[in-house]
C-alpha positions as CSV (number, residue, x, y, z in Angstrom):
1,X,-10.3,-31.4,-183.2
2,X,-11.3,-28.7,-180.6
3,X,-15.1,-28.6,-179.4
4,X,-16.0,-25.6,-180.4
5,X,-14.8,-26.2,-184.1
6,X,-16.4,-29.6,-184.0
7,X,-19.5,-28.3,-182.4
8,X,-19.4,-25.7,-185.2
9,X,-19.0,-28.1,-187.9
10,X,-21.8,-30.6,-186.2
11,X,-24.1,-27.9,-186.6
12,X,-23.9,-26.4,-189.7
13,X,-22.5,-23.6,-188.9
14,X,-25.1,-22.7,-186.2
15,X,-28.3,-23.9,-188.5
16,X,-28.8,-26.6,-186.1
17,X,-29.3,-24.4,-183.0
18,X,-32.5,-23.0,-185.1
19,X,-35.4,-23.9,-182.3
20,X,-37.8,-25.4,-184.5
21,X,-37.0,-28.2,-187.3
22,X,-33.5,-27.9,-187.4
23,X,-32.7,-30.6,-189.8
24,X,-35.2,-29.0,-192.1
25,X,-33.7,-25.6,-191.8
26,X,-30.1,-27.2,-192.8
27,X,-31.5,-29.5,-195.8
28,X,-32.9,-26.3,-196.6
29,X,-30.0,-24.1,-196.3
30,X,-27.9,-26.8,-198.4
31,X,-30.5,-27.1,-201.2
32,X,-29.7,-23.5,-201.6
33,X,-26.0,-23.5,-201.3
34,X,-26.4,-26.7,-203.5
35,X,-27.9,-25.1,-206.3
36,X,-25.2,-22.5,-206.3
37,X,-22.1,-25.3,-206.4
38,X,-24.5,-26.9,-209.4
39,X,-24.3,-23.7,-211.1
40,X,-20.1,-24.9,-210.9
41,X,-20.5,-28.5,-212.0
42,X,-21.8,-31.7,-210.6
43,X,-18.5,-32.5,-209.3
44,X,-18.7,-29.2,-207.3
45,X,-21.8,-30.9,-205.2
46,X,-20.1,-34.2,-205.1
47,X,-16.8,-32.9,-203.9
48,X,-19.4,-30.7,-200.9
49,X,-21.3,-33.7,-200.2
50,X,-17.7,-35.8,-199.5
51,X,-16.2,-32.9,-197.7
52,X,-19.2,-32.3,-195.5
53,X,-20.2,-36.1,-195.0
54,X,-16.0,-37.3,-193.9
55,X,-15.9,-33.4,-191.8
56,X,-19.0,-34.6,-190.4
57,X,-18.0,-38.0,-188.9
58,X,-14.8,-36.3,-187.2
59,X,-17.0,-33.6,-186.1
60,X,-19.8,-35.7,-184.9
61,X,-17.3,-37.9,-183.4
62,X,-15.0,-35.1,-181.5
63,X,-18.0,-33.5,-180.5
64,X,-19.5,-36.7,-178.5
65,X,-22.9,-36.4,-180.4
66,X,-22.9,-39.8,-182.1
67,X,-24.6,-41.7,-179.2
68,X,-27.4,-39.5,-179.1
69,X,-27.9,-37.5,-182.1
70,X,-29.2,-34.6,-180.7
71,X,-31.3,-32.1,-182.7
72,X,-28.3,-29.8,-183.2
73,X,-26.4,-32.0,-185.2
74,X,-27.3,-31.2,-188.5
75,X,-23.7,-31.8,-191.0
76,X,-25.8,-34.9,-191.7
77,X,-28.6,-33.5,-193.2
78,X,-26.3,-30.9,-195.3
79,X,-24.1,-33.6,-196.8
80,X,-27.5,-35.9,-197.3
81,X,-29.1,-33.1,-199.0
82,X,-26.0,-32.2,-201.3
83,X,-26.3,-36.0,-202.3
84,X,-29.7,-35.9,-203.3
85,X,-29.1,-33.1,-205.6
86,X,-26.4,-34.4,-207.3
87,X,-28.1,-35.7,-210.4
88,X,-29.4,-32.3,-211.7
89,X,-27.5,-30.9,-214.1
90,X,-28.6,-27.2,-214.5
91,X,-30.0,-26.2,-211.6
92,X,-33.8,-25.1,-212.1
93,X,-36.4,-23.9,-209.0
94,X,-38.5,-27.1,-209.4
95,X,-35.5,-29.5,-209.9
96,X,-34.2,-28.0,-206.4
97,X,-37.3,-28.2,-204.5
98,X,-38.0,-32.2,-206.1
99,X,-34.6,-32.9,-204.5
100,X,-35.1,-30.9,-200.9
101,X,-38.2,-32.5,-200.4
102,X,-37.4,-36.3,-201.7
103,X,-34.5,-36.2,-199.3
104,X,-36.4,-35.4,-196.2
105,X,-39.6,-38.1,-197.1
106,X,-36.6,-40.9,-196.8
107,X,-35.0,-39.0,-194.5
108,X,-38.1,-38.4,-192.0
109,X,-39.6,-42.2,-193.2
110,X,-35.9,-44.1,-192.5
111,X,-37.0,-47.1,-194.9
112,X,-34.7,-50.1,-194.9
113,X,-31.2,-49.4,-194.3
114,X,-31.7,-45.5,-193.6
115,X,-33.7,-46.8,-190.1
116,X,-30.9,-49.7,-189.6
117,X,-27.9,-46.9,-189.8
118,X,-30.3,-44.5,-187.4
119,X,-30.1,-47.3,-184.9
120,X,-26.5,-47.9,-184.8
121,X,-25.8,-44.9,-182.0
122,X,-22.8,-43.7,-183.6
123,X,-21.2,-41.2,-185.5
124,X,-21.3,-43.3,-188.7
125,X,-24.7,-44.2,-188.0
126,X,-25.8,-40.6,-187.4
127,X,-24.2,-40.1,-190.8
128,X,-24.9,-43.3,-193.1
129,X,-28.6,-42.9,-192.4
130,X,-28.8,-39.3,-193.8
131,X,-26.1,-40.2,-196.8
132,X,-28.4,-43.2,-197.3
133,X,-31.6,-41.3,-197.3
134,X,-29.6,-38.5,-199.7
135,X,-28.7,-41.2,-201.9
136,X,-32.4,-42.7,-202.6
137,X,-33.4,-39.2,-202.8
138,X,-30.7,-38.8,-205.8
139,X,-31.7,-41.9,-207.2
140,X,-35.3,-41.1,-207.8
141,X,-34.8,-37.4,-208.5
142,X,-32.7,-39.3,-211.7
143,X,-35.2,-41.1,-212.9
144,X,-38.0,-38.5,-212.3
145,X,-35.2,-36.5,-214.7
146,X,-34.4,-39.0,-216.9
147,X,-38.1,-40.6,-217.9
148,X,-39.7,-37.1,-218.1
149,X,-36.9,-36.1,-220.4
150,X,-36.3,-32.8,-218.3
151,X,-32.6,-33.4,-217.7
C-alpha cells in the first residue's frame, strides 16, 4: 500500500489533521455518515464498520503509525463509532448523539480491555481498543433502546 493512500486512509480522509480533538472530529464525522448508511440498513453500518476497521489495520500498519498512535490517526475512531451505532434501527437525532457520545466516554475512559489493547503499541492495538470501546458503546446504546422501549 503506498503512503500517501495509507496516510489517507489512517486519517479519515484528512479529519485527523483537524488541529484540535481530532478523534472527536472523526467520531463525529462518522456518527453523521453513520446515520446516513442506517437510513440503508443495519447491515450497511456493519459492513462500514468491517470495511473501515480491516482498511484501517493495513493502513495503520503501512503507514508506520501503530507504535505511536499519533493524533492523526483517526480510521479507528470512524470504525469504533460505526460500531457503536449499529444497534439503532431507524436513525433518530437523539439515538445518534446517545451513540456519538457513549463511544467516546469508553473510548476517552479505556476501561478494562479498551486500556489493555491501547497499550499493546501496534496497529491492532491502535484498532482493538477503539473497536472495543465501539462495541461497549453499542452494547449499552441496546439496552438503553431496548428497556425504554424506543427501538
Amino acid at each position: 500500500m503506498k503512503i500517501a493512500l495509507a496516510r489517507a486512509i489512517a486519517s479519515g480522509l484528512g479529519v485527523g489533521f483537524l488541529p484540535r480533538a481530532p478523534g472527536t472530529w472523526a467520531s463525529l464525522f462518522a456518527a453523521v455518515v453513520g446515520a446516513a448508511l442506517l437510513a440503508l440498513g443495519q447491515q450497511a453500518i456493519l459492513c462500514a464498520a468491517i470495511a473501515a476497521a480491516i482498511g484501517g489495520v493495513f493502513a495503520i500498519a503501512a503507514a508506520g503509525a501503530g507504535a505511536d498512535d499519533p493524533g492523526w490517526v483517526v480510521i479507528d475512531e470512524i470504525a469504533g463509532q460505526f460500531l457503536a451505532l449499529a444497534p439503532l434501527g431507524a436513525p433518530r437525532p437523539w439515538s445518534i448523539l446517545l451513540g456519538f457520545v457513549l463511544f467516546r466516554l469508553f473510548d476517552i475512559w479505556k476501561p478494562g480491555p479498551v486500556g489493555w489493547l491501547d497499550r499493546r503499541h501496534d496497529a491492532l492495538g491502535v484498532m482493538g481498543d477503539d473497536l472495543v470501546a465501539g462495541a461497549l458503546a453499542a452494547m449499552l446504546l441496546w439496552l438503553v433502546l431496548m428497556g425504554g422501549g424506543w427501538r
